[in-house]
C-alpha positions as CSV (number, residue, x, y, z in Angstrom):
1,X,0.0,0.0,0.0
2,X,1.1,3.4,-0.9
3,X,2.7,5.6,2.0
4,X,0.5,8.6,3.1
5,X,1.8,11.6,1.7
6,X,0.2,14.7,3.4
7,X,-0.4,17.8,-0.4
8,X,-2.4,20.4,1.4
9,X,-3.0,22.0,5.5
10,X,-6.0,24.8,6.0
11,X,-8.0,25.6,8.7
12,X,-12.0,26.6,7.2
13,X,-13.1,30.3,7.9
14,X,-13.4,30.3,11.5
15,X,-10.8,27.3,12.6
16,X,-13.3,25.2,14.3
17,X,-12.2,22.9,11.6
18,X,-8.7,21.7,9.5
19,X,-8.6,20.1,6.3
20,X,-5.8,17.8,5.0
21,X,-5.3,16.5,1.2
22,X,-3.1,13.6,0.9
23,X,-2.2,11.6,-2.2
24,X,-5.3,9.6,-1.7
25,X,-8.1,11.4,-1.0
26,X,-8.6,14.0,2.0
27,X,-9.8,14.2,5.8
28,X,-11.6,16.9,8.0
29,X,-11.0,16.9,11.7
30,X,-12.5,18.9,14.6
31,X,-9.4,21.7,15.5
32,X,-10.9,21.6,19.7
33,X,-11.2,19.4,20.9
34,X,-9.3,17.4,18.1
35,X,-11.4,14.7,16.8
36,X,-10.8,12.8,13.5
37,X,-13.8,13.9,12.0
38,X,-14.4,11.9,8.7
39,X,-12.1,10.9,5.3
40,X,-12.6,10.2,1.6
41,X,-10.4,8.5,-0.2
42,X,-9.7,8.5,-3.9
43,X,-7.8,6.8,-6.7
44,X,-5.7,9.9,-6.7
45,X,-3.9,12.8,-4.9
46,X,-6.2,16.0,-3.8
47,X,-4.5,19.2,-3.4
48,X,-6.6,21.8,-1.9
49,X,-9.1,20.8,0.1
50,X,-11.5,24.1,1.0
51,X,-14.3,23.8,3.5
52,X,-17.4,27.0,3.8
53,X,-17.4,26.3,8.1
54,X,-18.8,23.2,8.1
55,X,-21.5,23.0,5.4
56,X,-21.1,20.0,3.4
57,X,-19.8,21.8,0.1
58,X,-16.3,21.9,-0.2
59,X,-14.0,22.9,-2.9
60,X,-10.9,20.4,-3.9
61,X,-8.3,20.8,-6.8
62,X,-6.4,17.8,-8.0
63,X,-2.5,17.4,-6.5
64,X,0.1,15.3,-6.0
65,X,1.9,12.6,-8.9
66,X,-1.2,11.0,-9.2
67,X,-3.9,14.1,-9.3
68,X,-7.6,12.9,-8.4
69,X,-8.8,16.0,-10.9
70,X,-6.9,17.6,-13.3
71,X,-5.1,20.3,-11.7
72,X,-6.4,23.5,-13.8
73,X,-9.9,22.6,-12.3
74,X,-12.1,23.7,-9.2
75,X,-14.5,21.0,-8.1
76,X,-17.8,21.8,-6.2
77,X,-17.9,19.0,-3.7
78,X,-21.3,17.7,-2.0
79,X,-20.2,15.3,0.2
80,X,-23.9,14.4,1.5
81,X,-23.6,13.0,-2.3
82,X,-20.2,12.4,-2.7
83,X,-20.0,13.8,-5.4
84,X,-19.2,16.7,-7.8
85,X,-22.3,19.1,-8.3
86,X,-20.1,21.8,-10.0
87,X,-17.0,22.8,-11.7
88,X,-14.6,25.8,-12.9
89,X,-11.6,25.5,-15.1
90,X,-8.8,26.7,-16.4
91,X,-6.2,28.1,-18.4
92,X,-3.3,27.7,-15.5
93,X,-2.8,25.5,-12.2
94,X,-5.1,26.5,-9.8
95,X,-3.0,27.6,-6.7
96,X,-5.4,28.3,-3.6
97,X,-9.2,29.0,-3.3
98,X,-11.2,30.7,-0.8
99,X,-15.0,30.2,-0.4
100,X,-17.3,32.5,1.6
101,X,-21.2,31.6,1.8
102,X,-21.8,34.5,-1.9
103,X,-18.6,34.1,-3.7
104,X,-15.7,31.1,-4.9
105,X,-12.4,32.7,-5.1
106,X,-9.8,31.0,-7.3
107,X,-6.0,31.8,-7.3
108,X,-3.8,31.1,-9.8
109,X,0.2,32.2,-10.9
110,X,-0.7,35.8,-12.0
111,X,-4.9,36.3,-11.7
112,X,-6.9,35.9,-9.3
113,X,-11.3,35.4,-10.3
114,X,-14.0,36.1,-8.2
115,X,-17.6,34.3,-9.2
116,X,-20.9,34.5,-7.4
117,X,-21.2,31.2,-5.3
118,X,-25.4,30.3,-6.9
119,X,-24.9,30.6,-9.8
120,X,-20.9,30.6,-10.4
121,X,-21.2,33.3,-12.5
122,X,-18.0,35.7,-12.7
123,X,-17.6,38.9,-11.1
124,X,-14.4,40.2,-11.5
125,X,-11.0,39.1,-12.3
126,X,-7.8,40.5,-10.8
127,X,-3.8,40.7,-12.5
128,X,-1.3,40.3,-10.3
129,X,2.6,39.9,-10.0
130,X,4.0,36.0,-10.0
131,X,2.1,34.5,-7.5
132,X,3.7,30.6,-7.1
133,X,2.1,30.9,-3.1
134,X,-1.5,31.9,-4.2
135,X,-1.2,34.0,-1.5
136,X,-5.0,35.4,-1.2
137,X,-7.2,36.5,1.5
138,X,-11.1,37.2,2.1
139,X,-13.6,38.3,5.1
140,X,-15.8,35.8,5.9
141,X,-18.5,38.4,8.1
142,X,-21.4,38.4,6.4
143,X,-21.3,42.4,5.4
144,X,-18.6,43.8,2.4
145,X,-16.5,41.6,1.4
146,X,-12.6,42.3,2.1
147,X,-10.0,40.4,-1.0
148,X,-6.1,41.5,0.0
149,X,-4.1,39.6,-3.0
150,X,-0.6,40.7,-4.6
151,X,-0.8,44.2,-6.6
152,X,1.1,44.4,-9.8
153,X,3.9,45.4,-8.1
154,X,7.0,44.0,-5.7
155,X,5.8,44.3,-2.5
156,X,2.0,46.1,-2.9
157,X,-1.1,44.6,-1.9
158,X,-4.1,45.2,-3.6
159,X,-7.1,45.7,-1.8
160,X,-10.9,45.7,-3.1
161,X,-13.7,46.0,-1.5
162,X,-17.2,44.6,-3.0
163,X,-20.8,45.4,-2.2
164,X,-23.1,42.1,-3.0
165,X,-21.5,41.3,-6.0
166,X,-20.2,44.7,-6.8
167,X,-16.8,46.2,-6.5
168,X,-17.2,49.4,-3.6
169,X,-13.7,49.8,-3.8
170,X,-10.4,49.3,-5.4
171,X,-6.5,50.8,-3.9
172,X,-3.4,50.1,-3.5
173,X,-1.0,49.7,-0.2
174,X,2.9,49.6,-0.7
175,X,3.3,47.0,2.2
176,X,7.1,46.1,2.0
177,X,10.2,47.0,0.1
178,X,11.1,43.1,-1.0
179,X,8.5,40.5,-2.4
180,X,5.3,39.5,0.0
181,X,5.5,36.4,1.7
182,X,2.4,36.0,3.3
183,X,-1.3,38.3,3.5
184,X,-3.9,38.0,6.1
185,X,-7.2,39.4,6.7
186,X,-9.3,39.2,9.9
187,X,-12.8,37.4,10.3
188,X,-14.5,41.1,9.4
189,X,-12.2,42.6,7.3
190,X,-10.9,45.0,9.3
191,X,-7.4,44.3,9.9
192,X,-4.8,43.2,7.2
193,X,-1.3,41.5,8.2
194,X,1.1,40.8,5.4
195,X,5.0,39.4,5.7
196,X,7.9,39.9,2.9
197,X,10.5,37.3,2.3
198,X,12.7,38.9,5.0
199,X,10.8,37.4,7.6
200,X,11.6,39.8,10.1
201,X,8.3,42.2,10.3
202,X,4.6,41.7,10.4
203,X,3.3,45.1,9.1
204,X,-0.8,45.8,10.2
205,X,-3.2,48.0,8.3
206,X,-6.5,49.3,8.1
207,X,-7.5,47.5,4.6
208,X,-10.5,50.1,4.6
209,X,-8.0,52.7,3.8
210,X,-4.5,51.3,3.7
211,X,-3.3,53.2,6.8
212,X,-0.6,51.8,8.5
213,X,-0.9,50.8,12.2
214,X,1.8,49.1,13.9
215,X,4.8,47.1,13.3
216,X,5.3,43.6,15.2
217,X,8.6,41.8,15.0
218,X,9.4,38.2,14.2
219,X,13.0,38.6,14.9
220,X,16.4,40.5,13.7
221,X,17.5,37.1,11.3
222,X,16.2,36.1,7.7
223,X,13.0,33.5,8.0
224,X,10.5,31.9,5.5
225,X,7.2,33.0,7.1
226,X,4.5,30.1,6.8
227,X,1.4,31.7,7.8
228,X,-0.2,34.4,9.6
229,X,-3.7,34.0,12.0
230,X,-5.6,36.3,13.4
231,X,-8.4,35.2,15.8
232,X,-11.9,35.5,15.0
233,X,-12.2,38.5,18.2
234,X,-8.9,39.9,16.8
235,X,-7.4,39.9,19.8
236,X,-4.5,37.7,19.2
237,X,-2.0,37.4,16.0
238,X,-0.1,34.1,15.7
239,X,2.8,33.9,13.2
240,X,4.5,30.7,12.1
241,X,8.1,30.0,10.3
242,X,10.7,27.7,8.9
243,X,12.5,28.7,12.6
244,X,10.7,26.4,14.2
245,X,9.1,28.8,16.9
246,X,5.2,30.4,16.6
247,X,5.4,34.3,17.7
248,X,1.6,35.0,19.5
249,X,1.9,39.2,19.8
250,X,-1.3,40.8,21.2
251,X,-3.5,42.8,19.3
252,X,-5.0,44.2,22.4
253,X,-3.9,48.0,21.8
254,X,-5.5,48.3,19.0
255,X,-8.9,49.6,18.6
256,X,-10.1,47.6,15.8
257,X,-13.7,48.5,15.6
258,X,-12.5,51.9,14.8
259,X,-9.2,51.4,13.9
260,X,-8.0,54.2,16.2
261,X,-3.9,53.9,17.2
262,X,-3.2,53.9,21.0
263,X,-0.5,55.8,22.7
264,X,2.1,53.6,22.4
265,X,3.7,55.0,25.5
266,X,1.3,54.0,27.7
267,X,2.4,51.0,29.4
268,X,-1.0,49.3,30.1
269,X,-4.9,49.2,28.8
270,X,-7.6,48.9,30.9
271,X,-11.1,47.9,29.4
272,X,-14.2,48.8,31.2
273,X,-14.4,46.3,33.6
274,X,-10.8,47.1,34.9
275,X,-9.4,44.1,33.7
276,X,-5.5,44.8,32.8
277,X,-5.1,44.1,28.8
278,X,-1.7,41.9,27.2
279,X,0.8,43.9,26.0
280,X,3.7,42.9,23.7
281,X,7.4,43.2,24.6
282,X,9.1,46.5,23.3
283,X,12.6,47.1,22.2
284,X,15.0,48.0,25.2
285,X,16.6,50.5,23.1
286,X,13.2,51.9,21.9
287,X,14.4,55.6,22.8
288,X,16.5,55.3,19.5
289,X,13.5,54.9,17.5
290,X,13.6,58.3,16.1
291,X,17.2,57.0,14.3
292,X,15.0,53.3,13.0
293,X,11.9,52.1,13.5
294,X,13.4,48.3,14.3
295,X,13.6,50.1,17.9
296,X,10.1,51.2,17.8
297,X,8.6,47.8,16.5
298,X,7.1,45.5,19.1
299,X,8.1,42.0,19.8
300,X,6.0,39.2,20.7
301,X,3.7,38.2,23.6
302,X,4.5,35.0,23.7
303,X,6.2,31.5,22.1
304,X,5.7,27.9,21.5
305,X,7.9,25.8,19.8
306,X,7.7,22.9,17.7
307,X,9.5,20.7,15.2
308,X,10.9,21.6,12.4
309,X,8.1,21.7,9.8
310,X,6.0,23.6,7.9
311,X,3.4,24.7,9.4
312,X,0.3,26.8,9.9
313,X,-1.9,27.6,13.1
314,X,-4.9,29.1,14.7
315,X,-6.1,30.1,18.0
316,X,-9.4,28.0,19.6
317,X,-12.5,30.1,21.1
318,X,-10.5,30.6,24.5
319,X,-7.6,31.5,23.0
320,X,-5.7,28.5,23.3
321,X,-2.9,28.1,20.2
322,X,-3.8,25.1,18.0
323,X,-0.5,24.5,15.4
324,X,-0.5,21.5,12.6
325,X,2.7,20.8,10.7
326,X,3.5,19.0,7.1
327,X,4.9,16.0,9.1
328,X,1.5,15.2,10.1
329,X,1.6,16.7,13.9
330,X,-1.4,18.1,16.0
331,X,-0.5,20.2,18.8
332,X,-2.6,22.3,21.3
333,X,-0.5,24.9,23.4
334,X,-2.3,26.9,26.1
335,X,-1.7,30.3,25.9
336,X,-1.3,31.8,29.3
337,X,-3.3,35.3,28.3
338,X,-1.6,37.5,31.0
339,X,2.1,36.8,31.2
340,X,2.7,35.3,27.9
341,X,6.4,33.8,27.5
342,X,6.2,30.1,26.5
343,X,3.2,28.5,26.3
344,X,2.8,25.0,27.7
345,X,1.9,22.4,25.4
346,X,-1.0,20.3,26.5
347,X,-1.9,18.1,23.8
348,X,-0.1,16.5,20.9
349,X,-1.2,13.5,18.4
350,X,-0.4,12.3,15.0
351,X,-3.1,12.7,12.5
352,X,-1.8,11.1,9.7
């Protein structure tokens, strides 16, 4: 029998869920608590396996050296039928898609097409620079929708902003001076987090407008960032990376409803009810930062490592860290919300 080969990692819109394409078909699990949820298996590899929350449509692409479907083509997958109920293809290899409950979003190498989920009709169609990654993100809240993809240049993102099924909005944010390595929206669309091939800086901005709020840093060496999360109450960033460790900074300063910047000086938030709110680690030398702004960027909240693997993660409804790497790992850290530092790992199981 043919060894398990693990094509594809995501977590659906909300990471209540995680998806896993192997050479042989695909499985869904339950993120927390982790439950092997259910599996299909195929005469062929799958290669993106997209859930909408946890209706029963999905969206799969072909992968792998044995492809399931050819890998230019989007299927619609019931899997109360188990079977196929739709299908978009085309020219290219599809690279990523995104689903929200109106619209199918589908990435390839240098455009990106937006089509009306009833009737899979198109809506618009985006250029973009070389995009190998697929990199893409949407909002998944049930107002505007949010798309944050590559611009048409090195380092800009492209924002647009659509109404039902028509575009609101349309600008451009120069995000980094070297290539973009990784773009994340927030559950509503109103926070953007993207990453360039240095590794070393998560920048934040308001998508709305493409102001720019605050920097948060990785670390002072080169990395590959993997993937960037932002929890559904957008209170917590998570950031993962070929350096084995996941940075967790807190978003707690930042107004995000109204996207207002906080004196930074201020050493601690209170909310309403006087609780004391997370803050990140600042630079020591932060004085200087009128010479650079690496002294005026903030460092992370808190750690947790793993092996070294790709990986992704997400945070669970009470902000516990949930990681899953490429070597088939599940591991559940438990973010200690006041002090940071490391975070103690409480749970870890092989799902493949």
């Amino acid at each position: 029998m043919e060894k398990e080969e693990i094509l594809y990692l995501g977590f659906n819109q909300n990471a209540g869920c995680f998806t896993c394409g192997t050479n042989n078909g695909f499985k869904i699990f339950n993120t927390y608590p982790y439950k092997d949820t259910f599996s299909r298996e195929f005469d062929g590899g799958i290669g993106i396996v997209e859930m909408l929350f946890r209706c029963n449509i999905l969206a799969i692409v072909g992968g792998g050296s044995h492809p399931k479907y050819p890998t230019n083509k989007v299927m619609l997958w019931d899997d109360h039928q188990q079977k196929c109920i739709g299908e978009l293809s085309f020219k290219d290899h599809v690279k990523a898609v995104r689903l929200r409950k109106d619209k199918v979003i589908v990435v390839l190498e240098t455009r990106i097409y937006i089509y009306n989920f009833g009737d899979l009709k198109l809506i618009d169609a985006i250029e973009t620079i070389d995009n190998p990654k697929g990199l893409c993100s949407v909002s998944y809240s049930a107002d505007k929708t949010y798309l944050a993809c590559l611009g048409k240049g090195k380092g800009w993102i492209r924002v647009n902003i659509y109404d039902d099924i028509d575009m609101e909005d349309s600008h451009s944010i120069e995000a980094h001076n070297s290539s973009v390595s990784c773009v994340t929206l927030n559950f509503d669309g109103t926070l953007l987090a993207t990453a360039s091939d240095k590794g070393t800086i998560i920048r934040l901005f308001n998508p709305a407008n493409g102001e720019a709020l605050k920097e948060l840093r990785r670390g002072s060496d080169k990395a590959e960032i993997y993937s960037i999360t932002i929890d559904v109450d957008s209170k917590w960033l998570g950031c993962t990376s070929d350096k084995g460790t996941v940075h967790i900074f807190s978003l707690s300063k930042l107004d995000i409803k109204h996207l207002k910047k906080d004196d930074e000086d201020e050493e601690e938030t209170k909310e309403d009810d006087g609780k004391v709110q997370p803050k990140n680690k600042k630079n020591m030398f932060r004085f200087m930062k009128k010479f650079s702004k690496y002294f005026d960027s903030e460092w992370s909240f808190a750690k947790f490592r793993v092996t070294d693997s790709r990986t992704i993660c997400a945070f669970t409804k009470d902000h516990n860290l949930v990681v899953i790497s490429a070597d088939g790992t599940y591991y559940l850290a438990e973010l200690d919300t006041k002090k940071g530092d490391d975070c103690k790992k409480i749970e870890e199981k092989n799902f493949v």
